[in-house]
C-alpha positions as semicolon CSV with decimal commas, in nm:
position;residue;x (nm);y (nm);z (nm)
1;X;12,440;3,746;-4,971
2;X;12,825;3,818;-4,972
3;X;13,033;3,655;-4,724
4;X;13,373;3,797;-4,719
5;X;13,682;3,590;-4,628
6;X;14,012;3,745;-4,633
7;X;14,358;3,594;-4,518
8;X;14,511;3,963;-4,466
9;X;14,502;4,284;-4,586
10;X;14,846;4,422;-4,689
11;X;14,930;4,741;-4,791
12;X;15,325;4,829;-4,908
13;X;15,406;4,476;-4,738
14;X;15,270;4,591;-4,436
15;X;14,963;4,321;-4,273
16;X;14,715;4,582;-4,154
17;X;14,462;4,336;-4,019
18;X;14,413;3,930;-4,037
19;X;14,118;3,659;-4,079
20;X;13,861;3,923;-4,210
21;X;13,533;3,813;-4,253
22;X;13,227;3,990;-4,290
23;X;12,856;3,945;-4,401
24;X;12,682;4,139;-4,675
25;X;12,290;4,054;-4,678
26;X;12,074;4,254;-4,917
27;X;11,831;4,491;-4,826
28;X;12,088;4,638;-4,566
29;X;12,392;4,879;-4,541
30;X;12,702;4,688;-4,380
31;X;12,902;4,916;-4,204
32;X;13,276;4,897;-4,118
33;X;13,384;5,174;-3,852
34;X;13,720;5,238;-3,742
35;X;13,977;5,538;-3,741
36;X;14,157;5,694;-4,027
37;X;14,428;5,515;-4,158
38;X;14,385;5,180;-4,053
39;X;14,311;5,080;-4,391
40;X;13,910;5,025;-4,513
41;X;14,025;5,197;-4,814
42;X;14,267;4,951;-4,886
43;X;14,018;4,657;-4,745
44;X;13,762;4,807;-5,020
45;X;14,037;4,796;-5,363
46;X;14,097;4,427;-5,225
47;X;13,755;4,345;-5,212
48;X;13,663;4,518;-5,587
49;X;13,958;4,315;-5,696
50;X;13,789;3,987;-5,539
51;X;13,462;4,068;-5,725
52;X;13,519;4,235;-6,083
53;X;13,226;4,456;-6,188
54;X;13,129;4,545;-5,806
55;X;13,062;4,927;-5,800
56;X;13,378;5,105;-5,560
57;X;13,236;5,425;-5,501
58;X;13,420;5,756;-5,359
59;X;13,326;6,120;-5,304
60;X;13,441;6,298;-5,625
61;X;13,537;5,947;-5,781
62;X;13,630;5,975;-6,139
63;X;13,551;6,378;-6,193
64;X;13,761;6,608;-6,375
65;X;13,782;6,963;-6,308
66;X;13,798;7,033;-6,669
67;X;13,436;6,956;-6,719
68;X;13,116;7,111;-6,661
69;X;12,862;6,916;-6,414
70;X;12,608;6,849;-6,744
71;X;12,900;6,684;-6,969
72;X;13,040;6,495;-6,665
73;X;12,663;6,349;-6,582
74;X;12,585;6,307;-6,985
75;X;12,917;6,097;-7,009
76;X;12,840;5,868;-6,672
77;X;12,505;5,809;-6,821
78;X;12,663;5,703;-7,214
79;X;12,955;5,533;-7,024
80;X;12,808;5,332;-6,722
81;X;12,468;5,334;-6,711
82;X;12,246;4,996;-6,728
83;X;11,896;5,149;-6,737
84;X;11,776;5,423;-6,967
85;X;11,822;5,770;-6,810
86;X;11,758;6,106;-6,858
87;X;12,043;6,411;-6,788
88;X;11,787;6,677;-6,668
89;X;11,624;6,435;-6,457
90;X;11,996;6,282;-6,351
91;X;12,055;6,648;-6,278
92;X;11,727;6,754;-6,075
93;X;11,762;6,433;-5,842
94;X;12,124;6,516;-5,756
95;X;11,981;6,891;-5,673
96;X;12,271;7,048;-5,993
97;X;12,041;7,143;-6,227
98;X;12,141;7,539;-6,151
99;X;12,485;7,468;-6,178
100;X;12,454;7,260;-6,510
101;X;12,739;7,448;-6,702
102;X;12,974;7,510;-6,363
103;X;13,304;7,359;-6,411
104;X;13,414;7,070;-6,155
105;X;13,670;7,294;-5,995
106;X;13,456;7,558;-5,898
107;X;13,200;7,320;-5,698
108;X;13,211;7,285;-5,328
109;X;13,299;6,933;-5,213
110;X;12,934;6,906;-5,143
111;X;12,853;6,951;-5,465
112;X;13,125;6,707;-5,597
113;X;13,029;6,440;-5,417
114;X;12,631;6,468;-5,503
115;X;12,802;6,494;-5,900
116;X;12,946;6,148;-5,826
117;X;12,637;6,012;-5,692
118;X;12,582;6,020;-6,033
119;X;12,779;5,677;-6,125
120;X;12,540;5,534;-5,824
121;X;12,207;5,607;-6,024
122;X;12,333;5,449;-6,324
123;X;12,538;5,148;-6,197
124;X;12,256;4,851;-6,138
125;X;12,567;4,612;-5,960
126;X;12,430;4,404;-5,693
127;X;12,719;4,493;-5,489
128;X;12,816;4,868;-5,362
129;X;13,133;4,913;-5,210
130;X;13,139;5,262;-5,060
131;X;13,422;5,463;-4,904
132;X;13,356;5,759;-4,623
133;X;13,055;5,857;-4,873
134;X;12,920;6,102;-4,639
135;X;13,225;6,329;-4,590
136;X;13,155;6,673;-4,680
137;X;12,792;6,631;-4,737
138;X;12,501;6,904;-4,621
139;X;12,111;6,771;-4,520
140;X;12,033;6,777;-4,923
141;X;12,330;6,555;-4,992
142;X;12,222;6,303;-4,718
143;X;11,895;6,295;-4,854
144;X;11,962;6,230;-5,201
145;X;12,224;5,967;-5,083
146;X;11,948;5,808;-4,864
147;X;11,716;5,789;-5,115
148;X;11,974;5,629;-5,409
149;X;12,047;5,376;-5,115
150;X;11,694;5,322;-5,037
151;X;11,611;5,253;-5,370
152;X;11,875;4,996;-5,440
153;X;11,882;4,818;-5,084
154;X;11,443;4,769;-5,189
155;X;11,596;4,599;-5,502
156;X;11,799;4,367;-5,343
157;X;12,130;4,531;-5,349
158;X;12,447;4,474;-5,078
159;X;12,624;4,761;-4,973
160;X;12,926;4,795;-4,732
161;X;12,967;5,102;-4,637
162;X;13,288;5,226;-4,492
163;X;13,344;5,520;-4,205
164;X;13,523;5,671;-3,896
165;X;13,207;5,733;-3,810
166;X;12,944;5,510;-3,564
167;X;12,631;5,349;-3,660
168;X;12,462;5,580;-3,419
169;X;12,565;5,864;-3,549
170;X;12,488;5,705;-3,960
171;X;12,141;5,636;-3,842
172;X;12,085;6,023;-3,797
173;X;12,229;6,095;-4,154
174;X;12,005;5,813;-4,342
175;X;11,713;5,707;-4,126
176;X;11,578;5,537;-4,377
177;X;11,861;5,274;-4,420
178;X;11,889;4,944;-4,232
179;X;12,288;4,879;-4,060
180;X;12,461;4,586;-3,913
181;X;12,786;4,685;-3,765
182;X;13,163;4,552;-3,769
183;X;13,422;4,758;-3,644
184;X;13,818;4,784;-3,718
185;X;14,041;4,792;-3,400
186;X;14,401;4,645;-3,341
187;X;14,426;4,479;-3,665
188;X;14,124;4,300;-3,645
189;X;13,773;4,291;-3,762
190;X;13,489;4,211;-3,522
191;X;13,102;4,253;-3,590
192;X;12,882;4,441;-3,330
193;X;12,548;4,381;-3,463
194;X;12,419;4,071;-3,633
195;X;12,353;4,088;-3,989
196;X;11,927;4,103;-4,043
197;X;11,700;3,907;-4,328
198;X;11,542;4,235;-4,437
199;X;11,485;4,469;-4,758
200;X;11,451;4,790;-4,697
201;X;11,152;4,926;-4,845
202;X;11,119;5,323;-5,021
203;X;10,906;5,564;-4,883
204;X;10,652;5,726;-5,182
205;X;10,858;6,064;-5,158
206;X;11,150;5,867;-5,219
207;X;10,968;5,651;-5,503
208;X;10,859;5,994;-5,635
209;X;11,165;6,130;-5,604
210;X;11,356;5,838;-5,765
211;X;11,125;5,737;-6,043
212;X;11,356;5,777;-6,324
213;X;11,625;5,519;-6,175
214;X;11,334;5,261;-5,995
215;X;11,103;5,282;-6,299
216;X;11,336;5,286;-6,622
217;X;11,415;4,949;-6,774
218;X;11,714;4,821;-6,891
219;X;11,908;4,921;-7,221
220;X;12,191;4,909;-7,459
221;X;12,285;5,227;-7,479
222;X;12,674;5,060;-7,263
223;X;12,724;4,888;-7,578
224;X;13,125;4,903;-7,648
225;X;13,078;5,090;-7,939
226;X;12,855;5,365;-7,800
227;X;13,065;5,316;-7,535
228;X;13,395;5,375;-7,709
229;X;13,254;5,676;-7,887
230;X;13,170;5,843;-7,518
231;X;13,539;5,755;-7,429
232;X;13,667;5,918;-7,687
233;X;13,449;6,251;-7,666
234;X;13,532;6,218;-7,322
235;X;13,934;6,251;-7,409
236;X;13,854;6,533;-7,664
237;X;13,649;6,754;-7,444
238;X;13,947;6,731;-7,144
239;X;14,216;6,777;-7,392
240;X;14,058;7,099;-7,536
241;X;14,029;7,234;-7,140
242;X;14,337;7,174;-7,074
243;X;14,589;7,217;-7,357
244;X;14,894;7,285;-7,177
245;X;15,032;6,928;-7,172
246;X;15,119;6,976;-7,571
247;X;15,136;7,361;-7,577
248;X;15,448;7,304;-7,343
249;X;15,554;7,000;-7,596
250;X;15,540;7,251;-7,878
251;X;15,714;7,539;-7,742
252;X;15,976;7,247;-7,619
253;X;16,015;7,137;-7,983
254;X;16,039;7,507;-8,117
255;X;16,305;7,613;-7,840
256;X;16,513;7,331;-7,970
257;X;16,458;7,454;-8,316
258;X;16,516;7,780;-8,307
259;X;16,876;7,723;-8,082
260;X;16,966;7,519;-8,381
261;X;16,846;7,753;-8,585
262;X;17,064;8,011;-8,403
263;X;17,370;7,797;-8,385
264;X;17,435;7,677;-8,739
265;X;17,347;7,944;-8,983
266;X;17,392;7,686;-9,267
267;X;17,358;7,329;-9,156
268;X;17,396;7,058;-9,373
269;X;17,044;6,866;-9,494
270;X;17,121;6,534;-9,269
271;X;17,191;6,744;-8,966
272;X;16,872;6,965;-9,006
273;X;16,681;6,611;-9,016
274;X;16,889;6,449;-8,717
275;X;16,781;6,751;-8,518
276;X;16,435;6,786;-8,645
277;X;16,401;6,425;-8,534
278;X;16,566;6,432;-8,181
279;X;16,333;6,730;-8,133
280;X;15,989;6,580;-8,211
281;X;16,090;6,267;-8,046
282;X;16,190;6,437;-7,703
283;X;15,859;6,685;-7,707
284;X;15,648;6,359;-7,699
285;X;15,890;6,201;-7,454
286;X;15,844;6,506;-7,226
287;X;15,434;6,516;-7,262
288;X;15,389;6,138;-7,157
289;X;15,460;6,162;-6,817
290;X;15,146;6,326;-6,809
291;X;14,905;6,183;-7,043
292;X;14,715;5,897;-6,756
293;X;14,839;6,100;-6,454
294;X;14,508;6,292;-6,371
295;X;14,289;6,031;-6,442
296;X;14,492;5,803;-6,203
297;X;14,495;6,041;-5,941
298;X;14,102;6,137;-5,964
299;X;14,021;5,776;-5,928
300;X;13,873;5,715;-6,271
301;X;14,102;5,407;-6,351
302;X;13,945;5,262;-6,007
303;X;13,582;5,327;-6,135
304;X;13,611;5,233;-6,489
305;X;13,757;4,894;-6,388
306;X;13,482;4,843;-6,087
307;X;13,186;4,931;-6,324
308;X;13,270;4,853;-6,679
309;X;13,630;4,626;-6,661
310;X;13,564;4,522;-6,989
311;X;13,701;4,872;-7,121
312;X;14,000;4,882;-6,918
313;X;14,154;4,835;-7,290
314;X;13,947;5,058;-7,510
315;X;13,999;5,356;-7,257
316;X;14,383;5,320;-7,346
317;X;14,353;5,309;-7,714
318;X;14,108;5,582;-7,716
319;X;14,349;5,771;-7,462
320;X;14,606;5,746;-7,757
321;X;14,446;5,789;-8,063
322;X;14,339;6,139;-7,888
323;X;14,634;6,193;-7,823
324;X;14,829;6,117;-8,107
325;X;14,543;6,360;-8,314
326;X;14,665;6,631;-8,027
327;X;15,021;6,578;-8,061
328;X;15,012;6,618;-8,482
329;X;14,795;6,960;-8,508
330;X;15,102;7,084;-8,241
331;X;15,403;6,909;-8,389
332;X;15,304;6,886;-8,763
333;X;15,316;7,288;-8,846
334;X;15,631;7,407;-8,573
335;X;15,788;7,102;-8,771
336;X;15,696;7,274;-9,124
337;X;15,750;7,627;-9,021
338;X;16,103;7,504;-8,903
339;X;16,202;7,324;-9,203
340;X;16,110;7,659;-9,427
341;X;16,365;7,844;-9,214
342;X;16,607;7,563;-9,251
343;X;16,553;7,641;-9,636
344;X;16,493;7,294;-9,687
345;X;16,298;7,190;-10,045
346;X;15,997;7,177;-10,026
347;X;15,968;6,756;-10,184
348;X;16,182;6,734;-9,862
349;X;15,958;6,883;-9,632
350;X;15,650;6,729;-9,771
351;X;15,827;6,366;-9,676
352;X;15,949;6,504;-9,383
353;X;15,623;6,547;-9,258
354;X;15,460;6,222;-9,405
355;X;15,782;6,048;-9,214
356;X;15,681;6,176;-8,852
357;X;15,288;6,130;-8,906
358;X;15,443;5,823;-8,996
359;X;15,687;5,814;-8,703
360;X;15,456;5,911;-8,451
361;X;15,229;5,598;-8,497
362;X;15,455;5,431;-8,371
363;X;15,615;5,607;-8,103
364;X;15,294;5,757;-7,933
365;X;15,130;5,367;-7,850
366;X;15,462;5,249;-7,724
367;X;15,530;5,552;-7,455
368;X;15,174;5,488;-7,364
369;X;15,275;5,184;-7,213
370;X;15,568;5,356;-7,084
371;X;15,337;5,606;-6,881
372;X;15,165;5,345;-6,718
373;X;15,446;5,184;-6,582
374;X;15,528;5,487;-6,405
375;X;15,257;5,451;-6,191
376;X;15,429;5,107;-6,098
377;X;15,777;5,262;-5,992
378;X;15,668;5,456;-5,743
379;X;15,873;5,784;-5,797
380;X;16,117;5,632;-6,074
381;X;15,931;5,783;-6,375
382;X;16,292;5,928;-6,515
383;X;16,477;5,564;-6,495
384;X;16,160;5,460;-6,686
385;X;16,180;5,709;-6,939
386;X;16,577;5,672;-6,961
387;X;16,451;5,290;-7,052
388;X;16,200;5,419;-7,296
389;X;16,505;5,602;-7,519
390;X;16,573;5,243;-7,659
391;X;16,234;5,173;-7,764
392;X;16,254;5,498;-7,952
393;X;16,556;5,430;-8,142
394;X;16,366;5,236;-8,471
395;X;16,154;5,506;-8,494
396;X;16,431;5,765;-8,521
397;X;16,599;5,541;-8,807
398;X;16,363;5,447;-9,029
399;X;16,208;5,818;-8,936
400;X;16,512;5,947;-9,132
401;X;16,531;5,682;-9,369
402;X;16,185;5,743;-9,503
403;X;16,260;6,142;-9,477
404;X;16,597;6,179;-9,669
405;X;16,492;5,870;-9,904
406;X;16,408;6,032;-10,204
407;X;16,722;6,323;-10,246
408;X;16,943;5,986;-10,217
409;X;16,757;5,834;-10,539
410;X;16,545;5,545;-10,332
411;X;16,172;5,468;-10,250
412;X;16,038;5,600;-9,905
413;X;15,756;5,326;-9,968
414;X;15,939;5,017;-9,836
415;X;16,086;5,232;-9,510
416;X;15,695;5,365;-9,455
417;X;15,524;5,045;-9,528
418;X;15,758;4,887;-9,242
419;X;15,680;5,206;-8,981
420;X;15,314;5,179;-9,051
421;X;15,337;4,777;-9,004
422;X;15,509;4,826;-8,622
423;X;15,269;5,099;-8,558
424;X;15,008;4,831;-8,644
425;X;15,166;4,597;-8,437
426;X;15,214;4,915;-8,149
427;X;14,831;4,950;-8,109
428;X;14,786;4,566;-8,138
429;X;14,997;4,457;-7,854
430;X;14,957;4,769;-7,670
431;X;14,623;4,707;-7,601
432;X;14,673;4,369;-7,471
433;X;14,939;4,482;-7,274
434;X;14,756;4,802;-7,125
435;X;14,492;4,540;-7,016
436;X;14,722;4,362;-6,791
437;X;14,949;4,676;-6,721
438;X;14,623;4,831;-6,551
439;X;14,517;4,522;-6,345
440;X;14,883;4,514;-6,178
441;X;14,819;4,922;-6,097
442;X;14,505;4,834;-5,937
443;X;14,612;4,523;-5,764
């Protein structure tokens, strides 16, 4: 049993409602009614913050139009799930199996929000917290939404259940769920029906139906490494859908290039470098405002910490070591073309490039810290990347050091040695600092 005890809930500094308490029992759905925009949503990301690793659940939480509904369900499976489970069965029980290779943008919201339902089958948390789950969704929706809550309230599992909607109406949708009521008017929170010492108990149809999630046992298969590995195919697969983030980086870089190109017929070897520099250094710059945006906005931040916290972390290293490989098969040959057409040597252009691989190690982990404060400033993203210009500056030096070292008669080894040890020191602390970076954003 979950009893609930909140002082306020605040959103923006604003007290939406005071002296909240409410009753979870298992075996039951608690439902909190009231209009839109009084703030259950807000009541719910309180509440998940409250009780790390409670399942927040939202139509279309966490999906990505870029994928198709089999590679979202495989990676919910490899990424949350607790008990072993099967993708064609995952697929038949959310009624997708037809539209197995459909991407997520051309599903109805119907269909997006049985695809979700997916990180409900494979999260075994006691607690469900679950926001206006039944908007948008047809008589097969309802029943395979019924039966996943059937299955987990007969297990012993809590679940409060947000809606506009009454739990006369509900009780329609899911007759085979057990409610007690509280409803949300004039800032406060006041139960209509008395929470009741029951399980629910599944049906055989529903049994039937649900035998992969009621009968599997549990597994390892969430290990962080297999874990990790998901992440990361995860990053690959949306970054190959959607390359436009570093296409537009590249053709940035190669405008600047080719003006300079165009300006100077015969520029001097230090001001071919400065510029090659500035160049690469901006194209990144421009690209990171972008690189944790969708997944912010799509809720996946919100899920991963609910159902697997512990990779808050290892979703933003894996975020930029895919995008750091991204970055260098754009930048790397529009920075070697460019420095043939300079008519630079080529000794010079092989430690030119070695430099910005180099370079790039470092500069990619620290604006990846830099795009997640964006989401703290609340519309100042370009007075945060105005900030970020300092943090670029060592990379631009020793960049050029390491580049021009060798036509001035020195070692490049001492200059690289000391890029490679920041960029060890990037990924380090960045990681750390993501961690507590992302718990602020979800606060």
């Amino acid at each position: 049993m979950y009893n609930f005890n909140l002082e306020s809930v605040q959103a923006g500094g604003i007290e939406l409602a005071r002296d909240v308490r409410i009753q979870c029992c298992p075996g039951q759905v608690t439902l909190l009614s009231g209009p839109n925009g009084a703030g259950k949503s807000t009541l719910l990301n309180q509440l998940a913050n409250q009780y790390p690793g409670t399942l927040v659940f939202r139509p279309a939480f966490g999906l990505r139009d870029e994928l198709t509904v089999e590679q979202q369900v495989n990676l919910f499976i490899k990424i949350f799930a607790t008990v072993q489970l099967n993708t064609e069965q995952v697929l038949m029980q959310i009624g997708l199996s037809e539209w197995r290779s459909d991407l997520g943008r051309t599903l109805s919201s119907g269909q997006r929000s049985r695809l979700g339902m997916v990180v409900l089958i494979c999260k075994s948390s006691t607690l469900w917290l679950l926001d206006e789950p039944l908007n948008g969704l047809d008589h097969n929706s309802l029943s395979v939404l019924s039966g996943i809550l059937t299955v987990h309230l007969s297990q012993g599992g809590c679940v409060l259940l947000v809606s506009h909607l009454g739990v006369a109406h509900l009780k329609k949708m899911l007759p085979s769920v057990w409610f007690s009521e509280y409803i949300w008017r004039q800032a406060q929170i006041k139960a209509l029906s008395a929470p009741v010492d029951t399980v629910a108990s599944t049906s055989d149809s529903t049994q039937q139906f649900f035998y992969a999630v009621s009968a599997s046992q549990p597994f390892a298969s969430n290990s962080k490494s297999s874990s990790w590995l998901a992440l990361l195919q995860r990053e690959f697969i949306l970054m190959n859908a959607s390359k436009t983030t570093f296409m537009w980086s590249g053709l940035f870089l190669l405008m600047i290039l080719s003006f300079f190109g165009l300006a100077l017929l015969k520029p001097t070897q230090q001001t071919s470098l400065a510029v090659i520099w500035v160049g690469v250094l901006l194209a990144v710059l421009l690209s990171a405002k972008d690189w944790f945006s969708e997944d912010y906005q799509t809720g996946w931040f919100r899920l991963l910490f609910a159902a697997r916290p512990e990779l808050i972390a290892t979703s933003w290293l894996v975020k930029i070591v895919a995008t750091l490989i991204s970055l260098l098969f754009v930048i790397v040959p529009i920075v070697f073309l460019a420095s043939i057409l300079l008519n630079l040597s080529l000794p010079l252009i092989g430690a030119i490039l070695i430099a910005i691989i180099s370079g790039l190690l470092l500069a990619v982990p620290l604006l990846g810290l830099v795009s997640l404060m964006v989401f703290m400033t609340r519309g100042g993203a370009v007075l945060v990347y105005i900030l970020a210009l300092p943090l670029l500056v060592p990379t631009l030096i020793f960049g050029l050091e390491a580049s021009q070292a060798q036509t001035l008669g020195r070692s490049p080894m001492a200059v690289l040695m000391l890029l490679w040890a920041l960029s060890v020191a990037a990924f380090m602390l960045g990681t750390w600092v993501s961690n507590k970076l992302m718990m602020l954003i979800l606060d």
